[in-house]
C-alpha positions in Angstrom: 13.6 -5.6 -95.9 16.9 -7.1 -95.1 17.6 -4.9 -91.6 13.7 -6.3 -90.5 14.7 -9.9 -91.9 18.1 -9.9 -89.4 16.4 -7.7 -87.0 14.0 -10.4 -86.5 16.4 -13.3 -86.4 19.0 -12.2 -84.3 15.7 -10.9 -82.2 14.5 -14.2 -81.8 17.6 -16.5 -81.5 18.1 -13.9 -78.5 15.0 -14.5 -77.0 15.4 -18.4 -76.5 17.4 -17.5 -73.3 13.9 -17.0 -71.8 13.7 -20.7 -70.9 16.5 -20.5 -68.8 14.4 -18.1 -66.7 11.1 -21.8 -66.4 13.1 -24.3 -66.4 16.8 -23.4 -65.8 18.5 -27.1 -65.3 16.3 -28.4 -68.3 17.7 -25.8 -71.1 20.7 -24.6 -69.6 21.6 -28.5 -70.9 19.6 -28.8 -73.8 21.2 -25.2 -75.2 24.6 -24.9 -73.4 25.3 -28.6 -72.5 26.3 -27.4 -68.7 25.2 -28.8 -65.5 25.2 -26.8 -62.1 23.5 -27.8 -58.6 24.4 -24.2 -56.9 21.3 -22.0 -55.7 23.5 -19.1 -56.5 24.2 -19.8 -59.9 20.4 -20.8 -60.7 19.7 -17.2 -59.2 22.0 -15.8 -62.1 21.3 -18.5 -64.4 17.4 -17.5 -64.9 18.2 -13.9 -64.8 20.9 -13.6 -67.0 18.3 -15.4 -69.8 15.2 -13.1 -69.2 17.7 -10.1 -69.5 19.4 -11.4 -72.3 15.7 -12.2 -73.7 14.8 -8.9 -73.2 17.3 -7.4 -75.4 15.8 -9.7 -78.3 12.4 -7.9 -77.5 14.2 -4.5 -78.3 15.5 -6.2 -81.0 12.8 -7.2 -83.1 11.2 -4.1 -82.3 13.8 -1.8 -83.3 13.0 -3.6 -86.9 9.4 -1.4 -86.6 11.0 1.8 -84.4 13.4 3.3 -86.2 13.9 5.7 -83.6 15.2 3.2 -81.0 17.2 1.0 -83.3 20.6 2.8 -82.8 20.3 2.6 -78.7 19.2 -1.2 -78.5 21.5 -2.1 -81.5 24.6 -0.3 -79.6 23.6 -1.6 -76.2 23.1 -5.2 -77.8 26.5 -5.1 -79.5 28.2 -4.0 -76.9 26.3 -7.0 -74.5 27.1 -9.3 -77.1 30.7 -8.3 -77.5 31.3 -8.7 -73.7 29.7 -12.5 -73.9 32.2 -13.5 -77.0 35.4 -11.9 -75.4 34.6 -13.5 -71.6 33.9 -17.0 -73.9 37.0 -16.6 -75.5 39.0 -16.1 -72.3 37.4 -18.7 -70.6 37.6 -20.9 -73.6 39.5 -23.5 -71.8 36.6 -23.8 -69.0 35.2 -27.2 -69.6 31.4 -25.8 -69.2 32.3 -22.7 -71.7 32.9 -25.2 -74.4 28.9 -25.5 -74.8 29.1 -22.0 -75.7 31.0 -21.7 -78.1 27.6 -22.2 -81.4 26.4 -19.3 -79.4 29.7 -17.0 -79.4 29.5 -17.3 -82.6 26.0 -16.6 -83.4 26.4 -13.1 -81.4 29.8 -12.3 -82.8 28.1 -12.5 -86.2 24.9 -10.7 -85.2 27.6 -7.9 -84.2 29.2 -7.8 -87.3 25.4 -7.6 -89.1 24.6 -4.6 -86.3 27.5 -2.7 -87.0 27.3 -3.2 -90.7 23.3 -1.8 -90.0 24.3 1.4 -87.8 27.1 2.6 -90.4 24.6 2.4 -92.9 26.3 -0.4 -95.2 23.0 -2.7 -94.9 
């Protein structure tokens, strides 16, 4: 009960990146507080949130598919690993500083995935 119950939060806090793919100015200020005017980084801006999105997908339904849970929870980790270390080298970037609420959100959901995959939760 309490893998499906962090299964399906960390699912769905990962998901919200999906607005970024709609409306990419709109939410990349509501939920990051950055600006950017650069066609490029729109580009990367919407596709970096439907990817990330997608991995919630997997997450939540690795919470019912117990045979894909240790490939999306490893591949997820291992995502949201990369995003806390490049945040916490860049930390010192003004626009990383908006950031920072979800660093720690993943870095959390890592520790709760590894804690899952060795079998302690």
């Amino acid at each position: 009960m309490i893998i499906t119950i962090i299964l399906y939060l960390s699912g769905i806090l990962t998901i919200l990146p999906v607005l970024l793919y709609f409306a990419p100015h709109i939410f990349a200020k509501k939920l990051f507080h950055f600006e950017y005017s650069d066609d490029v980084a729109d580009f990367f801006v919407r596709d970096w949130g439907l990817m990330v999105s997608i991995f919630g997908v997997l997450i939540i339904l690795s919470a019912h598919i117990i045979e894909i849970r240790t490939a999306v929870l490893t591949a997820a980790a291992i995502n949201k690993t990369a995003f806390v270390l490049l945040i916490f080298f860049k930390r010192k970037t003004p626009f990383v500083k908006g950031l920072f609420r979800s660093a720690y959100m993943d870095a959390l959901f890592v520790l709760l995935y590894i804690l899952i995959l060795t079998g302690v939760v």
